[in-house]
C-alpha positions in Angstrom: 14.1 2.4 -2.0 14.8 -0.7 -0.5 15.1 -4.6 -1.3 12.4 -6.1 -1.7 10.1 -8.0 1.3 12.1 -5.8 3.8 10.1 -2.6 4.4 8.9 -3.8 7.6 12.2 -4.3 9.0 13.5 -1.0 7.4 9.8 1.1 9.1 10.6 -0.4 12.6 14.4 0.2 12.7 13.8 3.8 11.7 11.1 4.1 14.5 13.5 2.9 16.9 15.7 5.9 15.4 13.0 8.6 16.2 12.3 8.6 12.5 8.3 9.2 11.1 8.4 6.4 8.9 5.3 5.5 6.7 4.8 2.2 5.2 1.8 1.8 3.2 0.5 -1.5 3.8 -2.4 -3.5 3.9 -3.5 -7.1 5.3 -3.3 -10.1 2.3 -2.2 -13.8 2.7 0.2 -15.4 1.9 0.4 -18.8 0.1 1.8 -22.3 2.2 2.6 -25.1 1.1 -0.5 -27.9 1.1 -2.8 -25.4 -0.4 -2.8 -24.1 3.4 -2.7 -19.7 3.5 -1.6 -17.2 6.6 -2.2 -13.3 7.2 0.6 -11.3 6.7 1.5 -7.6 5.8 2.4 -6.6 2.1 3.2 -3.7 0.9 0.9 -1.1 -1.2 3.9 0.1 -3.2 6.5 -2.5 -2.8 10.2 -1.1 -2.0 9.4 2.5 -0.4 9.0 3.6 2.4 8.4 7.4 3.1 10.1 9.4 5.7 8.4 13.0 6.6 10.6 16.2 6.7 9.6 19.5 8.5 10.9 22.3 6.5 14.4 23.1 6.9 15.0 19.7 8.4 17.6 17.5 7.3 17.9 14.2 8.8 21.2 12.4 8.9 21.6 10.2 5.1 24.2 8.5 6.4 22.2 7.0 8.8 19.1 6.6 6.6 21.4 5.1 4.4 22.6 2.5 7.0 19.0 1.2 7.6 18.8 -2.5 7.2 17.3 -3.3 3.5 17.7 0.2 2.7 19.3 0.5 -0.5 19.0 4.1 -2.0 17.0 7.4 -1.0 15.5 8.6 -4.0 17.1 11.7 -5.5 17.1 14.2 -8.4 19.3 15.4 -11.2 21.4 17.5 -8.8 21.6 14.3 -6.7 18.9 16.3 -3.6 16.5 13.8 -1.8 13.2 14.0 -3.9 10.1 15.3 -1.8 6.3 14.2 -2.9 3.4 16.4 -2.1 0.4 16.2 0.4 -1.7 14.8 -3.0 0.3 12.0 -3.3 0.6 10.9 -0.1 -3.4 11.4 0.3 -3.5 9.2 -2.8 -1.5 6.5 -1.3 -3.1 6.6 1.7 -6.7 6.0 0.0 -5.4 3.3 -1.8 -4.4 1.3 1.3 -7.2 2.2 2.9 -9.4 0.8 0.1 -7.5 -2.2 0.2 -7.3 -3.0 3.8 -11.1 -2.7 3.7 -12.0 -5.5 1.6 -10.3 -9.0 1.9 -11.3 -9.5 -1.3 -9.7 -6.7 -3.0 -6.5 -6.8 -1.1 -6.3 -10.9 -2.0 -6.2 -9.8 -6.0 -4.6 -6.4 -5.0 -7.5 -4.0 -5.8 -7.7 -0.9 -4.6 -10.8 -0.1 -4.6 -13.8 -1.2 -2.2 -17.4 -1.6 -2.6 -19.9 2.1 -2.4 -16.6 4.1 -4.3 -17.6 6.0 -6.6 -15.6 5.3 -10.1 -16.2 6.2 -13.8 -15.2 3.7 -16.9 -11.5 4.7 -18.4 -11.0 4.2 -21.7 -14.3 5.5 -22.4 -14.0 9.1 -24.7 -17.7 8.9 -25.8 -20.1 8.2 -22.8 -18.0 8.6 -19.8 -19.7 6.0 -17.5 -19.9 6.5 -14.0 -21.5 4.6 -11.5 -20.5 3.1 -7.6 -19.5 -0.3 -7.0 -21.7 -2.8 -5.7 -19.4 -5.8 -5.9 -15.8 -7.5 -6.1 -15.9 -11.2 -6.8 -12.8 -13.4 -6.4 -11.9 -13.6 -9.9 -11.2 -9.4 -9.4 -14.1 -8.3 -11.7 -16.1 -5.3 -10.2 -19.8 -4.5 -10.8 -20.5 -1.1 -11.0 -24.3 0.6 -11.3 -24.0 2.9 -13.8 -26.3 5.4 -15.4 -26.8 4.5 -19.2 -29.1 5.8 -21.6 -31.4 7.3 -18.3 -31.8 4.4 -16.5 -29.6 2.1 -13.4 -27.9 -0.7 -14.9 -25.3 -3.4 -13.5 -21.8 -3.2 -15.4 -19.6 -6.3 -15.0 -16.0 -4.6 -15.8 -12.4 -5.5 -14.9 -10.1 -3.7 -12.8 -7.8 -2.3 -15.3 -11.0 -0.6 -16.9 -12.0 1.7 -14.1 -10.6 4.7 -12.1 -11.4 6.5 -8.7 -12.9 9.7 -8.9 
């Protein structure tokens, strides 16, 4: 875990310390003053950074610990560093990939990119599924969808849909 805006400085100091560090990140902008914008790099899960371990490998916390903007490694009940799996990271690693290939997704934060395939969440009865074909600034996504046996264009918001 670490302070907020610093994961950058944190991923290249532990580089320097022949760490693996991954920082999921994609290109957005970031608001000036005078209405004016500039690219920068933001974070796909602001505050974490990941650090690989080999099995049986055991880097040194202490010095983990002393990374700049560093503020806690994750850790469990019996107070062991947590480990994620291969999924997750794979997950992750789609999501910034989804967003650093649309500027228009990554300016709202969406992570998802036009030709994914998706199906509708919160619905039991039909189970909609369909690809996108669009994501317009105001971060509604049109998806073509199967209903009733025929192609039609769905206009839904983000929170509606999911990755399949």
């Amino acid at each position: 875990m670490l302070l907020t805006e610093s994961e950058r400085k944190a991923a290249v100091w532990l580089e320097r310390n022949r760490y693996l560090p991954y920082w999921p990140k994609y290109s957005g902008q970031e608001k000036l003053a005078r209405g004016r914008r500039r690219a920068c790099l933001r974070s796909v899960i602001p505050g974490y950074v990941f650090l690989p371990l080999a099995d049986g490998a055991d880097p040194d916390w202490k010095h983990v610990l002393g990374t700049p903007g560093v503020r806690e490694v994750i850790r469990d009940g019996e107070h062991s560093p947590i480990s994620i799996g291969d999924h997750e990271i794979e997950r992750i690693r789609m999501i910034e990939a989804a967003l650093n290939a649309s500027p228009v997704a990554a300016a709202a934060g969406i992570p998802f990119k036009v030709g994914q395939r998706v199906r509708v969440r919160n619905d039991m009865l039909w189970q909609w599924q369909g690809q996108i074909l669009d994501i317009d600034k105001s971060g509604k996504i049109s998806i073509e969808a199967d209903l009733f046996g025929r192609r039609t264009k769905v206009v839904l918001p983000v929170s509606e849909i999911e990755a399949m």
